[in-house]
C-alpha positions in Angstrom: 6.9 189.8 106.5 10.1 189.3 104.9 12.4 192.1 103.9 12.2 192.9 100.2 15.2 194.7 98.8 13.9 194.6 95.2 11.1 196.3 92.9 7.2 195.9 92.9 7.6 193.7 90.0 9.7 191.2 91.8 8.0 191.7 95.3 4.5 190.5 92.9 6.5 187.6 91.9 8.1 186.6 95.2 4.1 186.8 96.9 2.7 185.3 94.2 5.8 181.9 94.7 5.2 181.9 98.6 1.2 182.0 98.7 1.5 178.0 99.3 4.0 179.1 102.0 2.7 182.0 103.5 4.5 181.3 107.0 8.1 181.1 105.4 7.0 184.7 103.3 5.9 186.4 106.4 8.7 186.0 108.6 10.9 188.6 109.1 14.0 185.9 109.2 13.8 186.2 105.3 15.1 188.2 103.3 14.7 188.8 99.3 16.7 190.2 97.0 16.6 191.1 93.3 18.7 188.3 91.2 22.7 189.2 91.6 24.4 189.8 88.2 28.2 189.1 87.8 29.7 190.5 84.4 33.3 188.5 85.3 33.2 184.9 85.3 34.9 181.9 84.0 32.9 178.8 82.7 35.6 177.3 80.6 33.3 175.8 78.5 33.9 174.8 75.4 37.9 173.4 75.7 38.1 173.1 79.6 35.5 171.3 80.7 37.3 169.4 83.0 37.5 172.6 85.5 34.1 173.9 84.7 31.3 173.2 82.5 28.4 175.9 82.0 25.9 173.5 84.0 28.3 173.4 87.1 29.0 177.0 86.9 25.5 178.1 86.6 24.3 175.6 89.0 26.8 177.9 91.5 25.6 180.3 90.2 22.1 180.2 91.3 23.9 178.6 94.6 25.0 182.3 95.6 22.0 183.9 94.3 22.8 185.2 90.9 20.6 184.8 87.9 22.9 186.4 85.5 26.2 186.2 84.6 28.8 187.6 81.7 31.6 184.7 80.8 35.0 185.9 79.7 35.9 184.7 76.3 39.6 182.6 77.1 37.9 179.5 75.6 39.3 176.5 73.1 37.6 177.9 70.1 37.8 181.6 71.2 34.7 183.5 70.9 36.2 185.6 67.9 33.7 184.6 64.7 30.2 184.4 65.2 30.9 180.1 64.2 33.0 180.1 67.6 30.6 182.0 69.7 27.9 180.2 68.6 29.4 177.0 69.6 29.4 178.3 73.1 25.9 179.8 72.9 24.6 176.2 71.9 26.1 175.1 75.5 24.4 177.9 77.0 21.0 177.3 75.8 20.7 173.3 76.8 22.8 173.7 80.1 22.8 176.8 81.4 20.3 177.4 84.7 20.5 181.1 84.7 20.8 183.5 82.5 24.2 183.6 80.7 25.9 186.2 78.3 28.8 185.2 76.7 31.9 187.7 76.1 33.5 187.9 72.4 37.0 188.5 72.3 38.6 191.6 71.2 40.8 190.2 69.1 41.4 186.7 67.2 42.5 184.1 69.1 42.9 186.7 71.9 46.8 187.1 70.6 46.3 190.9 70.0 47.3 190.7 66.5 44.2 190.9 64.2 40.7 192.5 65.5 38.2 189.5 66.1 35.1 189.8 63.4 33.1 192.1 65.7 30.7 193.8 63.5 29.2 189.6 62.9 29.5 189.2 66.8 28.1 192.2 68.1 24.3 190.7 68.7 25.7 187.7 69.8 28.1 189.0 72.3 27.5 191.1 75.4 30.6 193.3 75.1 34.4 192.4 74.0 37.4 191.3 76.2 40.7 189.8 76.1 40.1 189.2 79.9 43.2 187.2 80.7 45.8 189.1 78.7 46.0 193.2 78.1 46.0 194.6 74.8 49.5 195.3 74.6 49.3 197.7 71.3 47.8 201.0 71.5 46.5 201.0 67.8 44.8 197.3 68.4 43.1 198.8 71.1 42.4 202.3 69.8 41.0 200.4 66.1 39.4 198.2 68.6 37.7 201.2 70.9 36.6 202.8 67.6 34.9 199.5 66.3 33.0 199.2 69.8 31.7 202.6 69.5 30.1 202.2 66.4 28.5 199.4 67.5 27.3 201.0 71.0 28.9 198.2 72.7 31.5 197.9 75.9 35.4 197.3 75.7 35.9 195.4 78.7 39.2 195.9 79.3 41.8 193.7 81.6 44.3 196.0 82.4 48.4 194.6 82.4 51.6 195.5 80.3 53.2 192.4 79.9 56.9 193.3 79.9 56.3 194.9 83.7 55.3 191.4 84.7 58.9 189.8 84.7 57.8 186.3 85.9 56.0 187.5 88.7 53.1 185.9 90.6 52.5 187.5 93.7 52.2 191.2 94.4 55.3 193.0 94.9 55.1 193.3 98.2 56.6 192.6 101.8 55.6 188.8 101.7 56.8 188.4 98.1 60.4 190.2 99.5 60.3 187.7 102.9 59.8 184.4 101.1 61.2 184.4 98.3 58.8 184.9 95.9 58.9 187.1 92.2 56.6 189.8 92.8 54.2 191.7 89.9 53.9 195.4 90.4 51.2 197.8 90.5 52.3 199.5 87.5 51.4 196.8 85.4 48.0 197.2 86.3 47.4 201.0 86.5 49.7 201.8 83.4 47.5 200.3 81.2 44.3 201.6 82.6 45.8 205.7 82.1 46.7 204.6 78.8 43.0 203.5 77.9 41.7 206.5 79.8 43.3 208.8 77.5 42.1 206.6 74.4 38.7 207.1 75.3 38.7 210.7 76.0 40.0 210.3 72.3 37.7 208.1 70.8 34.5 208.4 73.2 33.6 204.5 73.4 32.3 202.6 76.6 35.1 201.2 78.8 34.7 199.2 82.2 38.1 197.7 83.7 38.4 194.5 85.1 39.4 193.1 88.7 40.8 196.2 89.7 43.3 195.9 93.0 45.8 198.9 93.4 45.2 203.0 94.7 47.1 203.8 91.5 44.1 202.2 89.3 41.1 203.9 91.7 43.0 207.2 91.4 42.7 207.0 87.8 39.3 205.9 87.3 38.5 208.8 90.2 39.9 211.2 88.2 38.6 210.2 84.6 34.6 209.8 86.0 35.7 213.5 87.2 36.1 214.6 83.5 33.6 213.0 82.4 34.8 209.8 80.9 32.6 207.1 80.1 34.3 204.4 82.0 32.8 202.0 84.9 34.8 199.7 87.1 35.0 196.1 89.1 36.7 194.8 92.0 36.2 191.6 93.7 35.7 190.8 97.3 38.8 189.0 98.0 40.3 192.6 96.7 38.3 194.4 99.6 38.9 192.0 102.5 42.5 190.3 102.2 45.5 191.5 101.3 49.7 190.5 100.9 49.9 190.0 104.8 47.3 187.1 104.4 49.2 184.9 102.2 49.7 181.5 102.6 52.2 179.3 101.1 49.3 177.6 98.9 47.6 177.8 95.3 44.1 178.7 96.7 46.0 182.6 97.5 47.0 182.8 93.5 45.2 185.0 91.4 45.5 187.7 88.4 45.8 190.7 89.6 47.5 189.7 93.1 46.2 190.4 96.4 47.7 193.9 97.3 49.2 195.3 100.1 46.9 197.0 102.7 47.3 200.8 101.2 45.8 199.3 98.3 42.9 197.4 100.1 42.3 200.2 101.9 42.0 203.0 98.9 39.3 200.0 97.3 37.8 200.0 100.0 37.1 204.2 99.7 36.4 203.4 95.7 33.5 201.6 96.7 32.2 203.9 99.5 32.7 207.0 97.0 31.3 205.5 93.8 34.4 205.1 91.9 33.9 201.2 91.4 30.7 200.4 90.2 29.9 196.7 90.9 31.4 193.8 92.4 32.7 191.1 90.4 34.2 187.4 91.9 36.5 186.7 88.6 35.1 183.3 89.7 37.8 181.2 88.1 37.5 177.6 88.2 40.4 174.6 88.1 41.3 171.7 88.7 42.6 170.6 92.4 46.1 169.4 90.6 46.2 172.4 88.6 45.7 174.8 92.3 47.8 171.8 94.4 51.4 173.2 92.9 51.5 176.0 95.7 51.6 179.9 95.1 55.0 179.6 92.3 53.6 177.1 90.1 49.5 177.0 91.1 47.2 178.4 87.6 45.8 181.8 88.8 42.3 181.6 89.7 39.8 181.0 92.9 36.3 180.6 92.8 33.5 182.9 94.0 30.1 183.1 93.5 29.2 181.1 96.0 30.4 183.0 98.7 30.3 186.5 97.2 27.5 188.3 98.9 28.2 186.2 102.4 31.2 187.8 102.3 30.2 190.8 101.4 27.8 191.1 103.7 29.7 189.5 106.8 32.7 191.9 106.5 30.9 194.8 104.7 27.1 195.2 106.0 27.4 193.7 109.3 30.3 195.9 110.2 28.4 198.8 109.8 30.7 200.4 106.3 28.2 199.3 103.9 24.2 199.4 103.7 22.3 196.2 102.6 20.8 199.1 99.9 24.4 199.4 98.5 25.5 196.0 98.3 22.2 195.3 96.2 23.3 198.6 94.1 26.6 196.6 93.7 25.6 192.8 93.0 22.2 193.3 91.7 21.3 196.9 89.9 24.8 198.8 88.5 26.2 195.8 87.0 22.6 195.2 84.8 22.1 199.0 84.4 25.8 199.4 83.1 25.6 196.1 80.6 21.7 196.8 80.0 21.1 193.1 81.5 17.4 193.0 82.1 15.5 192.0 85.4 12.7 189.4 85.0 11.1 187.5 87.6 15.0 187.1 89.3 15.6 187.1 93.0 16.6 185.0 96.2 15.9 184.6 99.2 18.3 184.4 102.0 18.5 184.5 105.9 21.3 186.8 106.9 21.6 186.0 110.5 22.1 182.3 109.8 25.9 181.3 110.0 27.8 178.7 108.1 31.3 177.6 107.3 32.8 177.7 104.2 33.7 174.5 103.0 34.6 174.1 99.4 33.4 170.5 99.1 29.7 171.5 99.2 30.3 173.7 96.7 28.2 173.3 93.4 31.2 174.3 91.3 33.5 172.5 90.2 36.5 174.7 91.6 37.1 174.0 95.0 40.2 176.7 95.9 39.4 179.6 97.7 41.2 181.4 100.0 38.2 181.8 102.7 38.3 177.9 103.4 36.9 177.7 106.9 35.9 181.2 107.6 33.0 181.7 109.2 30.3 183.7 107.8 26.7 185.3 107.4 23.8 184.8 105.2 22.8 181.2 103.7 20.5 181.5 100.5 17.3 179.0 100.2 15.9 179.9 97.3 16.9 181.6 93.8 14.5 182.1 91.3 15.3 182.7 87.3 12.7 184.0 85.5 9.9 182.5 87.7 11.3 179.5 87.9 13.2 178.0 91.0 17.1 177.0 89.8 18.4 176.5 93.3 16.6 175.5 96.7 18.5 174.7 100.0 
């Protein structure tokens, strides 16, 4: 019988699919899996569609096994008035495959000036982010951390201090110091998240960071889940298996935050075995092939992800022997829903893990193709997602 990794009530729903097909549901080359849920992703729809529409990206989506997703809020109109956000939710509801929670933004226009209307986007929003850009001022953010609370909803927080940046696009690291290249430094990153920590031992509210990629940021949230602190955290798996010494002199390597240096790798790496991060995310972050064809100086940040975030995962991770299969699912599938109260219907896929493939970005169902695992090998091919009882992707 196939391996079920997943609750009674899906385990119903998966025999009660399969009882046309009882020979695909009884062999043990199958496995199933509750429905993956990513709270960081970019569907740049409305006022991008050109790298990503909400069909496409939910169509990839359910391509890589996920029947729920959270998408961050850097959108032409920003998601700061419940008018904007409902613009997007009308997209949502005639395209979208899966299931698909929109982000509001902190604050209007995302410029970190003026609070965004949250108390009228509140029920229309999953939680609030500037993902994209930190909030720079410590009273914006502490007026904003207050608002959240009283709402009971999440400040989703991506973690930089602009004027550390100076320019830089790569980490600062040994490759950026060989080649030539402006580096950005982990303090950017990890300054920000210890001044956030200390606002919420403050104010009390509900805090997850995003994409985080340095020790310095892990120590933190280690220490703060120590005390106490309400706070939850992401990483993504290019954070976890590459790092500065893997870079290539092309735009598929460029993202916000930079891969690290190996130290860093490494100390995610023990984040996720401890508990300290929560849930993987694939900041799936879709553009256009100009747009990523300019090289690592001059490339927009971004790579895509969900469709290759639990093969990954699983090749470098499970297979290895470092994580369980039990784990990962805690990772994809049940802390990011538990932490965002996402619900589980009738969600799950169905996957055979020993079957390999090569990645190649052209059969991708996004419309990003830039990825830095191009041609890498790996395990696990998904046949079947189901959303709700319905099938929204079938190999």
């Amino acid at each position: 019988m196939a391996k079920i990794y997943a609750n009674e009530k899906i385990k119903a729903a998966a025999e009660k699919l399969f009882a046309g097909n009882l020979s695909l549901f009884n062999s043990d080359e199958y496995s199933v899996f509750p429905g993956f849920c990513d709270v960081h992703v970019h569907f740049r729809e409305p006022g991008f569609s050109y790298k990503e529409t909400v069909k496409s990206g939910s169509m990839a989506a359910a391509h890589g096994g996920y029947t729920a997703v959270c998408t961050m809020p850097n959108l032409n109109p920003v998601p700061d008035s419940a008018e904007h956000i409902d613009e997007q939710l009308a997209i949502i509801e005639s395209d979208a495959v899966i299931h698909v929670y929109p982000y509001a933004s902190i604050t209007v226009g995302q410029n970190g000036k003026e609070l965004s209307d949250m108390d009228a986007l509140a029920k229309k929003a999953i939680a609030f982010s500037d993902d994209g850009r930190g909030v720079q001022n410590d009273e914006m953010m502490r007026s904003a951390m207050k608002r959240a609370k009283e709402l009971d909803k999440i400040i989703v927080a991506h973690c930089e201090v602009n004027e550390l940046l100076r320019g830089g696009y790569i980490h600062d690291g040994e490759y950026a110091r060989a080649h030539g290249h402006r580096g950005i430094c982990s303090e950017s990153e990890y300054l920000q998240i210890e001044r956030d920590i200390e606002l919420v031992k403050e104010i009390g509210c509900k805090y997850h960071v995003c994409h985080i990629s340095t020790k310095q940021s892990v120590d933190a949230i280690r220490r703060a889940k120590a005390m106490g602190v309400d706070i939850t955290c992401e990483t993504g798996p290019h954070y976890l298996i590459l790092d500065d010494s893997d870079l290539q002199e092309h735009g598929r390597f460029k993202m916000n935050p930079p891969l690290r240096s190996r130290e860093d790798r490494e100390a995610l790496i023990q984040g996720i075995l401890d508990g300290t991060i929560d849930m993987i995310a694939t900041d799936h972050a879709p553009h256009s092939a100009e747009e990523k064809s300019r090289g690592l100086e001059k490339s927009a940040f971004g790579i895509v992800g969900l469709e290759t975030a639990f093969s990954l995962m699983y090749t470098h991770f499970v297979r290895s022997g470092v994580l369980t299969l039990e784990r990962l699912v805690e990772l994809m599938a049940i802390n990011p829903r538990k932490r965002f109260n996402i619900p589980m219907g009738e969600d799950y896929s169905v996957w055979r893990l020993d079957e390999k493939y090569t990645v190649n970005p052209d059969e991708f169902l996004s419309m990003g193709r830039a990825t830095p695992f191009e041609g890498d090998t790996l395990y696990a091919q998904n046949y079947l997602t189901v959303c709700d009882g319905k099938t929204v992707y079938k190999r």
